[in-house]
C-alpha positions in Angstrom: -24.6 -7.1 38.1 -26.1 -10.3 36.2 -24.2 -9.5 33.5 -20.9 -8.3 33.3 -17.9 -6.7 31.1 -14.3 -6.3 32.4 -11.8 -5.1 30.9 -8.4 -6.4 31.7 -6.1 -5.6 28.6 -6.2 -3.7 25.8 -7.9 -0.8 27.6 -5.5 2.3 27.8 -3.3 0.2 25.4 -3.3 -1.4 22.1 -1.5 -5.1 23.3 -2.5 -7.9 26.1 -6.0 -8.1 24.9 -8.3 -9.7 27.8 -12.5 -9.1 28.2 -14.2 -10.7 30.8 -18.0 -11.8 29.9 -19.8 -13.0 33.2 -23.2 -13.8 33.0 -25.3 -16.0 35.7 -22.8 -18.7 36.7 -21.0 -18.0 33.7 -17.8 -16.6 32.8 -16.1 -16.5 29.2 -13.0 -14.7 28.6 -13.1 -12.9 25.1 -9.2 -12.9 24.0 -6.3 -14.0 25.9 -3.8 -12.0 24.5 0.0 -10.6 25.8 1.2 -7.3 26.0 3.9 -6.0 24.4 5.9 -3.3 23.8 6.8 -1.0 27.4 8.8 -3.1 29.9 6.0 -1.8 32.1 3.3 -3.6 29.9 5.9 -6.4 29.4 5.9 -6.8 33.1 2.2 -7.5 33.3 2.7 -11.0 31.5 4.3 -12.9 34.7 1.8 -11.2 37.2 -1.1 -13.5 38.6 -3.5 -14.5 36.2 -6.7 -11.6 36.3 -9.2 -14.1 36.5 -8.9 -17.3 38.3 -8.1 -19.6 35.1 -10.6 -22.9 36.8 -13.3 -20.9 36.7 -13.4 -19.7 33.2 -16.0 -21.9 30.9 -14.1 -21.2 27.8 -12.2 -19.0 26.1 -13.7 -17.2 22.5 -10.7 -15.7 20.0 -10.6 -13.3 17.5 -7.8 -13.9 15.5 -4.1 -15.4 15.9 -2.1 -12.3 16.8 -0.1 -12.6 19.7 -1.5 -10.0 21.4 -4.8 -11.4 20.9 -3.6 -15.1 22.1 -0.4 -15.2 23.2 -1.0 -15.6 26.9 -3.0 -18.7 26.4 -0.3 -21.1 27.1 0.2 -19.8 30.3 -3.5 -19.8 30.9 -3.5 -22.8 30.4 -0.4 -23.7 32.6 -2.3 -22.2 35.4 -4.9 -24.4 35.0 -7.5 -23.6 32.6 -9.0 -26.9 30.4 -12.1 -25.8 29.1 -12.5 -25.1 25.2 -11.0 -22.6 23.0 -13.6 -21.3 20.4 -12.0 -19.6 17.4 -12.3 -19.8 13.6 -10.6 -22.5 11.8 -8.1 -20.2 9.7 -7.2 -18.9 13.2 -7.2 -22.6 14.6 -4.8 -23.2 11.7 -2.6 -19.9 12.6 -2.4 -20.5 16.4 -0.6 -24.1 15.4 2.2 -22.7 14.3 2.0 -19.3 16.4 1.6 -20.8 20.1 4.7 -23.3 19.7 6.6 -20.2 18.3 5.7 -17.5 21.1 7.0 -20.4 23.2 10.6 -20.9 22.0 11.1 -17.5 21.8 10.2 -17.7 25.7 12.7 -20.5 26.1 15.2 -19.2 24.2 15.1 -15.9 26.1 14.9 -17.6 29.5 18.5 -19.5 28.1 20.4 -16.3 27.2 18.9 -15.2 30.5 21.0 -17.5 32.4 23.5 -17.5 30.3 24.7 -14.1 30.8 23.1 -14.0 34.3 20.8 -11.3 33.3 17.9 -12.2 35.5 17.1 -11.4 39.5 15.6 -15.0 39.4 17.9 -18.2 39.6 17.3 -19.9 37.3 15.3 -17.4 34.9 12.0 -19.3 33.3 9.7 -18.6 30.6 6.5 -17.6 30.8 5.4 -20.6 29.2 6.8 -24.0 27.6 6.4 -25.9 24.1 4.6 -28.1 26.9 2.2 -25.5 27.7 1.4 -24.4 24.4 1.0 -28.2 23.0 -1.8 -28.6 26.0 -3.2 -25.2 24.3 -3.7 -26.2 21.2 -5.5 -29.4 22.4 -8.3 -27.6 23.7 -9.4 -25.2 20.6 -12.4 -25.6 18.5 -12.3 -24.2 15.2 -15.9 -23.3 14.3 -17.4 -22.1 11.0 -18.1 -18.3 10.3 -21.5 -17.6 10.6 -22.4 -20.8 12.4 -24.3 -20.3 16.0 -22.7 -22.4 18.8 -23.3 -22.1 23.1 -19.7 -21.6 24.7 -21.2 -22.0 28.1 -25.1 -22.8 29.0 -27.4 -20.0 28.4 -24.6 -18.1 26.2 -25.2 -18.4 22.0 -21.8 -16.7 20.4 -20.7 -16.6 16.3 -18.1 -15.3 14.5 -17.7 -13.0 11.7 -15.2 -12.3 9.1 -13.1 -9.1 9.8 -10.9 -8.8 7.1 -7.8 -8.3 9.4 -5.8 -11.5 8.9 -6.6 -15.1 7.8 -9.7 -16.0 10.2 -9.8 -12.7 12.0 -13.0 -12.7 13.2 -15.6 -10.1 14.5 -17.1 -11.9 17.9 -21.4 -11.7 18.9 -21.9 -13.2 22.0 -25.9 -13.0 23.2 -26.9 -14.0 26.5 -30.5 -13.1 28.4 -31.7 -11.5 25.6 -28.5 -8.9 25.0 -25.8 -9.1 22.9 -22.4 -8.1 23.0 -20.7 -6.9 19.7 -16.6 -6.9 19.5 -14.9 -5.9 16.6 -11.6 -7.5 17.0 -9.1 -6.0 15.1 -10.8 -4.7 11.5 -9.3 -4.9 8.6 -10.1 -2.9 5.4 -11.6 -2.2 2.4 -10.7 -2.7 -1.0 -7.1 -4.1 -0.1 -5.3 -6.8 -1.7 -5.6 -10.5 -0.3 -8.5 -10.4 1.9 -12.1 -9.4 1.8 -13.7 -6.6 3.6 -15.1 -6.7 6.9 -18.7 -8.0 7.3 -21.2 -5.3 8.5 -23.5 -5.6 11.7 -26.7 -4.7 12.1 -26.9 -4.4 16.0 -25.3 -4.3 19.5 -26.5 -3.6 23.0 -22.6 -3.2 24.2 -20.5 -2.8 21.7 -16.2 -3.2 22.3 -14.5 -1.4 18.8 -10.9 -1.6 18.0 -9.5 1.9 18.4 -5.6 1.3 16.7 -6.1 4.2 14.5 -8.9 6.1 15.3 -6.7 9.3 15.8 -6.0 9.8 11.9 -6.4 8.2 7.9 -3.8 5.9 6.0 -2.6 7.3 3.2 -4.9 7.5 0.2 -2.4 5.5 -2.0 -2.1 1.7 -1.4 1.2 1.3 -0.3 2.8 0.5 -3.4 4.9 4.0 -4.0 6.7 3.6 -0.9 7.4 0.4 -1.7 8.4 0.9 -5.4 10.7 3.6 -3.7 12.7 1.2 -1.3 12.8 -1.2 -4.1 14.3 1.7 -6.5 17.3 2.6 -3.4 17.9 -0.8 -3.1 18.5 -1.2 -6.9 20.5 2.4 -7.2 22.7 2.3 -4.1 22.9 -2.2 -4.3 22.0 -2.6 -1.2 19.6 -4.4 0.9 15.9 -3.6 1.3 15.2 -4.9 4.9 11.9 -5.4 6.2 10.5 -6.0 9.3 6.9 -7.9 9.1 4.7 -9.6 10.7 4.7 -13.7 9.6 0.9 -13.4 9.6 -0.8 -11.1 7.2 1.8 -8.3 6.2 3.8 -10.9 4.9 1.4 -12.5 2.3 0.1 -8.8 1.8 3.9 -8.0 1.0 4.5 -11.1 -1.1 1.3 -10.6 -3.1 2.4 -6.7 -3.6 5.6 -7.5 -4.8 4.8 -10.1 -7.3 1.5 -7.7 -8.6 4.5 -5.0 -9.5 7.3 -7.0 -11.1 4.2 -8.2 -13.5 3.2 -4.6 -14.2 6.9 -3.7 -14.5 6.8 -1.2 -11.8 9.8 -2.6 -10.1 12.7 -4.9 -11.4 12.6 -8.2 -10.6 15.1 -8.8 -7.5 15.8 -11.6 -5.5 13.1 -11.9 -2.5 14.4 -13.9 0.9 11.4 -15.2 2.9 13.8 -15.3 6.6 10.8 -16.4 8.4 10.3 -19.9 9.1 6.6 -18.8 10.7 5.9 -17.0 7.5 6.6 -19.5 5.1 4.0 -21.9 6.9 1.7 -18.9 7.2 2.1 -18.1 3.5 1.4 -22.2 3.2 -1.5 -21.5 5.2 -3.0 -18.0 3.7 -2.6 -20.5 0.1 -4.6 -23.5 1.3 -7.7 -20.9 2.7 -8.8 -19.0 -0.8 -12.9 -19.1 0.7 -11.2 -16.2 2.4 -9.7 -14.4 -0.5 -11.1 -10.9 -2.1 -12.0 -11.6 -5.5 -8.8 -10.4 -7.5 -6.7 -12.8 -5.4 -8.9 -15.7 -5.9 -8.7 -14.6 -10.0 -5.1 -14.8 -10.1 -5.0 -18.4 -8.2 -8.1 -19.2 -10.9 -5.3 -18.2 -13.9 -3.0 -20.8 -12.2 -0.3 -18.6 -10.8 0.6 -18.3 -7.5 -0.9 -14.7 -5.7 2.4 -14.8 -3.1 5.5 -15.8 -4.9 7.2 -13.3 -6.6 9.6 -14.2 -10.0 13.1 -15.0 -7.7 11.5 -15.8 -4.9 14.2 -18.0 -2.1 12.5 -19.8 1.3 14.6 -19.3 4.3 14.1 -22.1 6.4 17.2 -22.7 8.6 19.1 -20.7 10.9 22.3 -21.7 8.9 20.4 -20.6 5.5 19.7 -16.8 7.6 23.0 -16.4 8.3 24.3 -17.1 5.0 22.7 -13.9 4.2 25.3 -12.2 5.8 27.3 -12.2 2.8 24.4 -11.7 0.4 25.5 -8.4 -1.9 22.4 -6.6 -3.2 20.0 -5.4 -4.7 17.9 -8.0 -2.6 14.8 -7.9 -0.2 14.7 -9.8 3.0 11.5 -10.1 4.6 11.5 -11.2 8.3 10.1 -10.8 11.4 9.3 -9.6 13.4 7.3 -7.2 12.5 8.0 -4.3 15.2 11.5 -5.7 15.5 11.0 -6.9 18.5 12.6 -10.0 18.4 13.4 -12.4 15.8 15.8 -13.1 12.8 15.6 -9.4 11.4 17.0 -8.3 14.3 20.5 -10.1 12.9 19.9 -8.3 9.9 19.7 -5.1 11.4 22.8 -5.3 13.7 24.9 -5.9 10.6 23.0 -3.7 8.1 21.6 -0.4 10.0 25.3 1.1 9.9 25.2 0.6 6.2 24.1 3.8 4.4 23.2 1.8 1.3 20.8 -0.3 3.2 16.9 0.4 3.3 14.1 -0.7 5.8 10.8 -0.8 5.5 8.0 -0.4 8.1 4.8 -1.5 7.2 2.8 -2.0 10.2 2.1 -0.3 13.6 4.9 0.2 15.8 3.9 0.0 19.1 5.6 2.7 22.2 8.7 1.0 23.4 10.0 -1.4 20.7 12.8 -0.7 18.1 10.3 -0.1 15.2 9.1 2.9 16.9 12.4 4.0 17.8 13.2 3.7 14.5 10.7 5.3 13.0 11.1 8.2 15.1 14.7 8.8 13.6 16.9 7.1 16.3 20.3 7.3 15.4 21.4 4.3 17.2 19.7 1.4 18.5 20.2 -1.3 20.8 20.2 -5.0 19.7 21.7 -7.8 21.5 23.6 -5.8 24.4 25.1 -3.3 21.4 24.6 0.1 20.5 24.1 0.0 16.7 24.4 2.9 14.3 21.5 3.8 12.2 23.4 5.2 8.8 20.4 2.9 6.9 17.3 5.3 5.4 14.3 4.2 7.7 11.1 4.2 4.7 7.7 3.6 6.5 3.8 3.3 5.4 0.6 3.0 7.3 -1.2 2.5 3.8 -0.2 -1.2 4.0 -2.2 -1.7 7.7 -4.0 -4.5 8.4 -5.8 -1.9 10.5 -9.1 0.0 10.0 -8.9 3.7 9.8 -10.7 6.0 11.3 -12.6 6.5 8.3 -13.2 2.9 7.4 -13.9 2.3 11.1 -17.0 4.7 11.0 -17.8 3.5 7.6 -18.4 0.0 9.8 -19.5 1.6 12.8 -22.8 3.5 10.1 -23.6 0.0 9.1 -25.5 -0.6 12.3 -29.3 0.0 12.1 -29.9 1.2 15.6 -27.1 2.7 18.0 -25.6 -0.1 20.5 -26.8 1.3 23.7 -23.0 1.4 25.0 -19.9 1.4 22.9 -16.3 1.2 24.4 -13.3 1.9 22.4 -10.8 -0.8 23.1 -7.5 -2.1 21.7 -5.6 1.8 21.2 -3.0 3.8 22.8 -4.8 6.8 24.6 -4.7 9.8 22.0 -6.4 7.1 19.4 -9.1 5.6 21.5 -9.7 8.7 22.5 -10.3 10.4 19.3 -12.0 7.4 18.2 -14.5 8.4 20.5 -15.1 11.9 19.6 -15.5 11.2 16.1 -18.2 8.1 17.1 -20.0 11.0 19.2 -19.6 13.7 16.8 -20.6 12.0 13.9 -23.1 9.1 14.7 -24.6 10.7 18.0 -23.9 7.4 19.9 -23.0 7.1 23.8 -19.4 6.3 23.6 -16.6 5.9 26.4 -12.8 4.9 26.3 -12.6 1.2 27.7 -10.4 1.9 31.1 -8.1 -0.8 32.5 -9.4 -3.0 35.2 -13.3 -1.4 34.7 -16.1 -3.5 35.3 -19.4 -2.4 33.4 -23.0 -4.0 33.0 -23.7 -5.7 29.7 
């Protein structure tokens, strides 16, 4: 095979995203993402590298999402120096993201030892602040839109997605084929950021799969949320809720704010408990040439799209834990955003055995993490080493994904003027790529197979 895809994450599951582009002498990796979610996918972080890191020319990013880049550090602590092509919101992102990922590493390796909950003496991280400093040295923010060669022979761009800040749909076009990916897609006609670019051709194209099983809800996420805000206010309690620093954040923030000016919801007090979000919300400010038009209108009036009226920055761990004794009606926002980890996980140990406490899920919830357990009615959960009540009421949307629907997905997927000769859906749990497939066959006529682990295909 000249040229060559394989597909060593996010095939058969939606985290750990890893494609393999060889071609001649060449070999690019297209994400270098972790998995998360099922200790069994977990696990697949600290096994050898699946492609010898030397021999990689360079590395070619999507977006900033840990499952997307998270493994980096440790490709690069294995030994990979060549450069890291990625947009430069997502360059911006991974500055703050990379450095996190890696003290949450350290800090887990520390309780490790400290309660000697590890068959390795001493337990280690996957990777270091170290590793992920070494990282960041090597990426190269490039321009949408502009043409560069990640390896000789090998032309690549990137496209806007509409997913997060610099999510990126990635071309790569070598020996006269190209190779479409869609990263993650975002959506159309949502607040914050614009709507996915369409592409006009493929010869192999990889298409994100996270939803292709079913539709978000035709509303836009704001009657759920006017409801938790409305429990909150009637039983004075806390409206919790879990989200990710990057994108459902700002998209939260920017919600929020929109309906305290329409009166929709009374204006409460609104605790940002995410160091990594308030430098993403820094970040999502200082990129508007990435805006939709309604939020670059409301910056043009002079206020500010992402601060609601009573609006508090939690920056220290001290400041987080004086919300202990915060009485509501209030919102906390913190991550992370499939409470997986992170300072809402405090917050739910002390407020999940509260009946007059709220939480609100607005993103995917991937098998195997406490979101999903959640949402699935758990009536206890375990956090640190306890076993929590759940006496909160669990509220949760889809209508605030970052995601593509199936719907919107095909409405991207029509915009292509001839059918890609192959198309693999990647990047979904098995039901959704799965569907996703049936639908591209059924209703556009193309040749369409689910991505599987480990495959290796021609280009």
């Amino acid at each position: 095979m000249s040229a060559a895809l394989t597909f060593l994450g996010a095939a058969g599951t939606v985290t750990g995203a890893k494609f393999l582009v060889e071609v001649g002498g060449a070999r690019l990796l297209l994400e270098c993402g972790m998995f998360q979610g099922l200790r069994e996918l977990r696990a697949r972080n600290w096994t050898p590298p699946p492609v010898e890191p030397r021999t990689l020319a360079a590395v070619l990013l999507s977006h900033a999402h840990i499952d997307h880049s998270g493994y980096l550090p440790r490709l690069v602590r294995d030994g990979f120096a060549g450069p890291i092509f990625c947009s430069a919101g997502t360059a911006d992102l991974l500055r703050i993201m990379l450095p996190d990922a890696a003290r949450l590493q350290e800090e887990e390796a520390e309780w490790r030892n400290r309660q000697g909950a590890s068959t390795h003496r001493p337990a280690l991280p996957l990777f270091t602040a170290g590793d992920a400093e070494r990282a960041l040295a090597l990426v190269r923010p490039v321009a949408f839109e502009a043409r560069f060669e990640p390896a000789g022979g090998v032309a690549a761009r990137f496209r806007p997605s509409g997913h997060i800040l610099g999510a990126s749909i990635v071309e790569v076009t070598a020996r006269g084929r190209r190779l479409v990916y869609s990263g993650d897609l975002g959506r159309y006609g949502v607040p914050v950021m614009r709507d996915p670019v369409p592409v006009e051709a493929a010869d192999t194209l990889l298409v994100e799969s996270t939803y292709g099983d079913r539709l978000h809800p035709a509303d836009d996420g704001t009657p759920v949320l006017v409801e938790a805000v409305a429990r909150a206010v009637e039983r004075r309690g806390m409206l919790l809720v879990p989200a990710f620093a990057v994108g459902r954040t700002q998209d939260l923030l920017y919600l929020l704010r929109e309906l305290e000016e329409a009166g929709r919801i009374p204006t409460l007090a609104v605790y940002l408990d995410s160091p990594m979000g308030i430098e993403a919300t820094a970040i999502y400010a200082g990129h508007p040439d990435e805006h939709d038009a309604e939020t670059a209108r409301v910056a043009a009036q002079g206020r500010r799209p992402f601060v609601p009226a009573r609006f508090h920055l939690t920056r220290t761990p001290d400041e987080s834990k004086r919300l202990n004794g915060l009485e509501g009606p209030a919102i906390v926002i913190a991550g992370s955003g499939m409470a997986t980890g992170g300072r809402i996980l405090h917050h739910l140990r002390q407020r999940l055995p509260d009946e007059r406490t709220t939480v609100l899920f607005v993103g995917y919830q991937a098998a195997g993490t406490r979101g999903r357990l959640l949402r699935e009615g758990a009536e206890q959960l375990r956090i640190f080493g306890e076993a929590v009540p759940v006496r909160a009421r669990i509220l949760a949307t889809d209508a605030l994904s970052a995601h593509a629907d199936r719907g919107e997905l095909l409405v991207w997927l029509s915009g292509f003027r001839r059918p890609p000769a192959m198309t693999y859906t990647v990047h979904g749990e098995p039901p959704a790529a799965a569907a996703l497939r049936d639908a591209i066959a059924r209703e556009l006529g193309w040749a369409c197979a689910v991505a599987a682990d480990a495959q290796r295909v021609p280009l």
